[in-house]
MARROZA-386986 format. One line per 8 residues: number of its first residue (from 1); for each residue x, y, z of C-alpha. Coordinates in nm, 3 decimals, padded with zeros to 5 digits. Layout:
BEGIN
NUM = X,Y,Z ~ ...
END
This chain:
BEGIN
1 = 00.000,00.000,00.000 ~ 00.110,00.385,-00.111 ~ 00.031,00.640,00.121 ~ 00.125,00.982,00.159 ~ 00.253,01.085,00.480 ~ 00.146,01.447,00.628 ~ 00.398,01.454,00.891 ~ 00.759,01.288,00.874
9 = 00.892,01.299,01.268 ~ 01.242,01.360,01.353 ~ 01.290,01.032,01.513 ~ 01.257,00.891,01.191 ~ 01.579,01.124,01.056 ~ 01.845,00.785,01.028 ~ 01.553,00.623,00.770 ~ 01.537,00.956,00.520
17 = 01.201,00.910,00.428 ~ 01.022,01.098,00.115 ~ 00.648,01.191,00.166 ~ 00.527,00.906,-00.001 ~ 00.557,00.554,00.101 ~ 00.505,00.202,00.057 ~ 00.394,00.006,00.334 ~ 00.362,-00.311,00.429
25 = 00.147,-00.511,00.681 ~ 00.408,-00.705,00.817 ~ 00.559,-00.545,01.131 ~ 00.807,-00.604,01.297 ~ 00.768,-00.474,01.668 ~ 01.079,-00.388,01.775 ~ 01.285,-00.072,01.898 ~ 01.347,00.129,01.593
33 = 01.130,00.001,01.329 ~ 00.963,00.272,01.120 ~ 00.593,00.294,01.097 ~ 00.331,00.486,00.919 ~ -00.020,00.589,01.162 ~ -00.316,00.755,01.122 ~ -00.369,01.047,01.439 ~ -00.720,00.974,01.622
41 = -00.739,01.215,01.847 ~ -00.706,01.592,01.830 ~ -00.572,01.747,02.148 ~ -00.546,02.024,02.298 ~ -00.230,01.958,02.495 ~ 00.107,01.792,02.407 ~ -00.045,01.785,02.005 ~ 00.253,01.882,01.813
49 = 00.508,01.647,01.715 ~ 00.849,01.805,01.585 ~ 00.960,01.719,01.208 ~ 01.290,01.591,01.065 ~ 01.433,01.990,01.054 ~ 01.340,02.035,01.412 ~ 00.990,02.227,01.331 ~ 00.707,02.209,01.535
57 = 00.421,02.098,01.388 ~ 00.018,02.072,01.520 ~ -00.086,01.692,01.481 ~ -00.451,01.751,01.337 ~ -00.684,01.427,01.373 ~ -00.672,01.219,01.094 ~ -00.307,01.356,01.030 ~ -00.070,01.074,00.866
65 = 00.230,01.030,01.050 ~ 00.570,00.829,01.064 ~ 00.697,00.719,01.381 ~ 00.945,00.499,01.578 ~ 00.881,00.225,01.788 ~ 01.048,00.271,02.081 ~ 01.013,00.315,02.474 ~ 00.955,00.581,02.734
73 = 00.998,00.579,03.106 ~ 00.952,00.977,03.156 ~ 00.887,01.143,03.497 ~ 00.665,01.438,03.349 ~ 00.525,01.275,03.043 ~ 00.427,00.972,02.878 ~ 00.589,00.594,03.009 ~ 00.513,00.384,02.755
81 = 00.649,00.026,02.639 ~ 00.688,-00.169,02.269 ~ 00.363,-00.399,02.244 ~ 00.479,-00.760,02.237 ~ 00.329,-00.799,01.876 ~ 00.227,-00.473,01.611 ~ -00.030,-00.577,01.335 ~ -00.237,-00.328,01.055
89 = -00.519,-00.194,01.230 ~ -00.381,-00.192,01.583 ~ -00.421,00.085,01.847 ~ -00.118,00.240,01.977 ~ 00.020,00.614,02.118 ~ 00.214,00.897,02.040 ~ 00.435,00.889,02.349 ~ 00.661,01.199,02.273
97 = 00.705,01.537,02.073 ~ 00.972,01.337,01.865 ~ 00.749,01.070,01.697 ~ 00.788,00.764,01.954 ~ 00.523,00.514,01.896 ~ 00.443,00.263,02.160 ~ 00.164,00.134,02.431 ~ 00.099,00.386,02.701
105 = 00.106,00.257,03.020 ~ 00.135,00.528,03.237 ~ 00.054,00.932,03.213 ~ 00.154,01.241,03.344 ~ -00.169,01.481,03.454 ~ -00.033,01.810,03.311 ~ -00.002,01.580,02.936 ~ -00.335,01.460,02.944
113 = -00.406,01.096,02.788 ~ -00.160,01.001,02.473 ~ -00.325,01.057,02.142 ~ -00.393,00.738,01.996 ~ -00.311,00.639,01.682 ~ -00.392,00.352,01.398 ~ -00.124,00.162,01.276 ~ -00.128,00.166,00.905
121 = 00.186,-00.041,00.805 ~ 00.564,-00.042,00.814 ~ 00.769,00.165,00.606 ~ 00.894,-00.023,00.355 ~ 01.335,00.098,00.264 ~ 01.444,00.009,-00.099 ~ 01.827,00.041,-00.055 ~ 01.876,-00.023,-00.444
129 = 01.833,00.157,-00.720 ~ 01.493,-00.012,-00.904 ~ 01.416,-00.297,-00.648 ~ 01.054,-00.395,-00.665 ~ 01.063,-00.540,-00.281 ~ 01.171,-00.305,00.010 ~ 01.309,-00.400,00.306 ~ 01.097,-00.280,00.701
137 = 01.215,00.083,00.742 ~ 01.450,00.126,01.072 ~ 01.661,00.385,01.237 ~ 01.989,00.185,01.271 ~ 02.004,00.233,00.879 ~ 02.272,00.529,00.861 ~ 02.364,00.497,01.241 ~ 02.723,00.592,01.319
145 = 02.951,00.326,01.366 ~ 02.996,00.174,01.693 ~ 03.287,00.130,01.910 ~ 03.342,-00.112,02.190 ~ 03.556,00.093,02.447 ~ 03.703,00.439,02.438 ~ 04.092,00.425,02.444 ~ 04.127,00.792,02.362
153 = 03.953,01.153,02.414 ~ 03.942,01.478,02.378 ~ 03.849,01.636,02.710 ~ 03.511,01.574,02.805 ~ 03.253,01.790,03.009 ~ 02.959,01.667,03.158 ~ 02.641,01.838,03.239 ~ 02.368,01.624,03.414
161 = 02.105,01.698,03.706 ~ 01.865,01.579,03.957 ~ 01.548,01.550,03.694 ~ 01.392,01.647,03.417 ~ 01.383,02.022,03.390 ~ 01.672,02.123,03.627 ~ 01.824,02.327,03.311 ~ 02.067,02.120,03.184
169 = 02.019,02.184,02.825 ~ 02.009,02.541,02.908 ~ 02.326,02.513,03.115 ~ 02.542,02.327,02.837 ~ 02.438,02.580,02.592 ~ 02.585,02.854,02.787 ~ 02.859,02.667,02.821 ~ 02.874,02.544,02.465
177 = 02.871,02.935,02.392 ~ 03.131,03.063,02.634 ~ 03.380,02.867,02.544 ~ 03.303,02.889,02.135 ~ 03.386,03.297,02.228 ~ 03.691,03.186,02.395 ~ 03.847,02.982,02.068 ~ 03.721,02.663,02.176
185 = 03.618,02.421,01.879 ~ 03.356,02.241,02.065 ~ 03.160,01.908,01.984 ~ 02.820,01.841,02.120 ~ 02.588,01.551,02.268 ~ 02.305,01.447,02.463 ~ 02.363,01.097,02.523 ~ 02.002,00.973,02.730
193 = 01.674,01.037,02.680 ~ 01.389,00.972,02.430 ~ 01.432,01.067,02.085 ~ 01.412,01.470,02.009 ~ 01.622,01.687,01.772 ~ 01.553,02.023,01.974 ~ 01.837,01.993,02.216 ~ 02.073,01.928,02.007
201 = 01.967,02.184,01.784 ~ 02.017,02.435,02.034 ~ 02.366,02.321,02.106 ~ 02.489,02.394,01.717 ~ 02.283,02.751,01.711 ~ 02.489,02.844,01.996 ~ 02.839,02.734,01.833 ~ 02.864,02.336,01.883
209 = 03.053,02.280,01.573 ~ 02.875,01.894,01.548 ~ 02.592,01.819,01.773 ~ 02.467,01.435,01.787 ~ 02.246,01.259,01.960 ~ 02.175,00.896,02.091 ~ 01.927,00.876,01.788 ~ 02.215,00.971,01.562
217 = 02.325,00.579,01.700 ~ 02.008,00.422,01.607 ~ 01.863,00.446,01.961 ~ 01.501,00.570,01.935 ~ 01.533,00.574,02.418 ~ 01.837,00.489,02.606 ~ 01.824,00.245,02.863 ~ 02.034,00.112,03.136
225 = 02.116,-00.178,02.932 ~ 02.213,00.036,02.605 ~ 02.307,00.401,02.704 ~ 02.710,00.369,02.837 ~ 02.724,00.172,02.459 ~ 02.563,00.481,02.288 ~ 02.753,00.719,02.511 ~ 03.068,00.506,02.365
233 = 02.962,00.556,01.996 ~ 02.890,00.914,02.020 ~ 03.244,01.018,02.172 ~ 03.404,00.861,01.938 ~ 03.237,00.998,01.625 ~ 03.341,01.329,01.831 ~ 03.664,01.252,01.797 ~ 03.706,01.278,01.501
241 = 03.802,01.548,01.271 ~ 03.553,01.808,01.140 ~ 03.620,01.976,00.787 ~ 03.973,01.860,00.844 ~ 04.018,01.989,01.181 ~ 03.993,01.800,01.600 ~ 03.787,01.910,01.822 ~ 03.898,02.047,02.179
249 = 03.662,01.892,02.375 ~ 03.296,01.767,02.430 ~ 03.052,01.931,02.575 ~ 02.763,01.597,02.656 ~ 02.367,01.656,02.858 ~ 02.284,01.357,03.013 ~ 01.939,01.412,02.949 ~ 01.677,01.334,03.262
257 = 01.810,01.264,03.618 ~ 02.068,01.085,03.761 ~ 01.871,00.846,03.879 ~ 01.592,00.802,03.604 ~ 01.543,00.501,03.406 ~ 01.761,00.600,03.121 ~ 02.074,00.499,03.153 ~ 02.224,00.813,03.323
265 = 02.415,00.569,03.619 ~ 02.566,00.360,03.391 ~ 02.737,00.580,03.209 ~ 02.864,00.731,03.508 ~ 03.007,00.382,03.642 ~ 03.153,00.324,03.334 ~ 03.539,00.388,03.388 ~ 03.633,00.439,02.996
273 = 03.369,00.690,02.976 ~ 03.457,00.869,03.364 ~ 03.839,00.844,03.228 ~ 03.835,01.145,02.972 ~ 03.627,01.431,03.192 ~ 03.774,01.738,03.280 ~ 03.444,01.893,03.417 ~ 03.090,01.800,03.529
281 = 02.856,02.043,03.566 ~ 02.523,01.907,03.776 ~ 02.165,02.113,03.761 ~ 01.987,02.052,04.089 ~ 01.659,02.219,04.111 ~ 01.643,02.265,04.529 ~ 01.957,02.218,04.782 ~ 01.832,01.916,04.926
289 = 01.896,01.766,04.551 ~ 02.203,01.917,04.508 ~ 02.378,01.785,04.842 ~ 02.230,01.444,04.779 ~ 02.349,01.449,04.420 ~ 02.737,01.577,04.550 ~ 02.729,01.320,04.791 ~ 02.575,00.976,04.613
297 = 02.867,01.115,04.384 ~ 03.150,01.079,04.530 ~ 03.067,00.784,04.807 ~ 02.908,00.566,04.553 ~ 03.074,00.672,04.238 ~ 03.394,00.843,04.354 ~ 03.302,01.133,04.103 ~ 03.356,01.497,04.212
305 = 03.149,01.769,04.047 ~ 03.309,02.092,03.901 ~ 03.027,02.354,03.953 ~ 02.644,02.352,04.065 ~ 02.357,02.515,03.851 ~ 02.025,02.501,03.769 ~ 01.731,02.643,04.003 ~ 01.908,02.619,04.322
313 = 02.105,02.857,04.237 ~ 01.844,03.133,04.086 ~ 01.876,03.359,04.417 ~ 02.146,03.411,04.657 ~ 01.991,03.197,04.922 ~ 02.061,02.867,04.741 ~ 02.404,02.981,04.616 ~ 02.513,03.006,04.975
321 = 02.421,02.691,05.085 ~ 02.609,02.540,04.795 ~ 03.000,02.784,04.851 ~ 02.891,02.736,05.231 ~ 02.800,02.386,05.289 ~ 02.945,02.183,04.956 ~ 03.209,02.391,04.884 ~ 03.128,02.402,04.525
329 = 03.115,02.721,04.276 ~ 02.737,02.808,04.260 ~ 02.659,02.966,03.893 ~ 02.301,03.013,03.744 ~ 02.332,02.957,03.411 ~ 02.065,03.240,03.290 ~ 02.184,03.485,03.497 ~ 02.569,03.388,03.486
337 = 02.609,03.226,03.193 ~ 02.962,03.338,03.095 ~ 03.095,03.296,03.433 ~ 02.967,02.907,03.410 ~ 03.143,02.868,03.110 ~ 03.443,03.037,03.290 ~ 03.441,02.790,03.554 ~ 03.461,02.504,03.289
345 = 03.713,02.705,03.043 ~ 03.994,02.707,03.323 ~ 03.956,02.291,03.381 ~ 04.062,02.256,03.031 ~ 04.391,02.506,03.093
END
């Protein structure tokens, strides 16, 4: 079946789809597989979904989209899981702004319900040049190539946080920028998550000379099982040379909380990925999670943190209790941005 697709998502971006498609009723319901749906429901919250450029788009009922399979396990938004078997017809959910497609099992109040959506069919890939029978459409088609272990590295600089929306992206920008004014030739990441091309986005508008993400691996989520893997494939496409020249260092969000479901721990007890750093910046959104982040740290993980940002340090009274009582440099990134990327500029002197 041909159908012509009204909205292409950017979690689909590895598959580089055309408008039209063929489809095919055979699915294969796994992470990553690319599938065409039909929109059911017209919402009035969380009812855009953002396009392979990074645009925002409204998803109108009856809208054709294509999606990812994939997982969520998202504190604020939609958890949702791969069903154990996908067929024509079926009813499944839009389970983020980036085009994840998957069974909601769990919802956030401020989201509303997931829109649902009707499976139509799988994509259908034609790799050659005047084949007659495609192949199912997936994301680790044009991943980057993966590594087993990092030997090697630029310096690296972490920016993670207690949860979702502590300003980490926000944070890594600013320091993405200050040290692009100060001569820096800086490479990009955000290495957990569920798939979205806005972060990274914001990274190379701001001077990241390459930005990637984990979907840039062929990873529509992370998960403990897969992220320190993805972590390993995007610092070492980092590493290497862009237009001819290195990069002089990494600047990587690890996107949710520490201790979400994404993967963020196990990149942080993996010692090939620790070995590199030169800074790590952690957004903590009250003082309570910023001493219990310092201190799960460095007695579980032996990890010491360069700099605290993020809310609990938006007015003088939580920047005191970090100098004061964890002896750390307190810098709000919105209102200090330059001096955060100060902080992080002299580790790499």
């Amino acid at each position: 079946m041909k159908v012509l697709l009204n909205k292409i998502t950017s979690s689909t971006r590895n598959a580089r789809l055309s408008r039209e498609v063929m489809l095919s009723p055979r699915i294969i319901a796994e992470e990553g597989s690319v599938l065409a749906v039909r929109a059911l429901d017209r919402k009035s919250t969380y009812n855009e979904v953002e396009d392979i450029h990074g645009r925002m788009a409204t998803v109108n009922q009856g809208d054709i989209l294509a999606g990812v399979l994939g997982e969520r396990r998202a504190l604020h938004g939609y958890s949702g899981i791969i069903p154990e078997k996908v067929d024509a017809g079926d009813i499944i959910h839009l389970l983020n702004l980036g085009g994840v497609l998957g069974l909601c099992t769990s919802a956030n109040p401020d989201v509303g319900p997931a829109c649902r959506v009707e499976v139509l069919g799988q994509v259908q890939h034609f790799p050659h040049l005047g084949e007659r029978v495609g192949q199912p459409a997936t994301i680790r088609t044009n991943a980057i190539p993966a590594v087993d272990l990092i030997t090697r590295s630029i310096p690296l600089i972490y920016v993670s946080g207690t949860c979702m929306n502590a300003g980490k992206t926000f944070a890594a920008c600013e320091i993405i920028r200050g040290l692009t004014t100060r001569g820096f030739r800086v490479g990009a990441a955000k290495l957990t998550g569920v798939s979205l091309r806005r972060d990274t986005l914001k990274m190379h508008d701001v001077g990241a000379i390459r930005a990637l993400n984990f979907n840039d691996a062929g990873i529509v989520s992370t998960r403990p099982q897969s992220a320190p893997a993805v972590a390993r494939n995007l610092v070492a496409a980092l590493n290497e040379p862009v237009d001819g020249l290195p990069l002089d260092c990494i600047v990587m969000e690890l996107g949710d909380g520490i201790m979400g479901e994404y993967g963020v721990q196990e990149i942080l007890r993996a010692p090939d990925l620790m070995a590199w750093t030169r800074a790590h910046v952690l957004c903590a959104n009250d003082p309570v999670g910023a001493w219990g982040a310092m201190w799960w740290l460095r007695e579980e993980l032996g990890l010491h943190l360069t700099a605290i940002s993020g809310p609990t340090t938006d007015n003088s009274v939580g920047r005191n209790f970090v100098i004061e009582k964890l002896n750390l440099p307190a810098v709000n990134a919105r209102s200090a941005g330059d001096e955060l990327a100060g902080v992080v500029a002299a580790t790499l002197r």
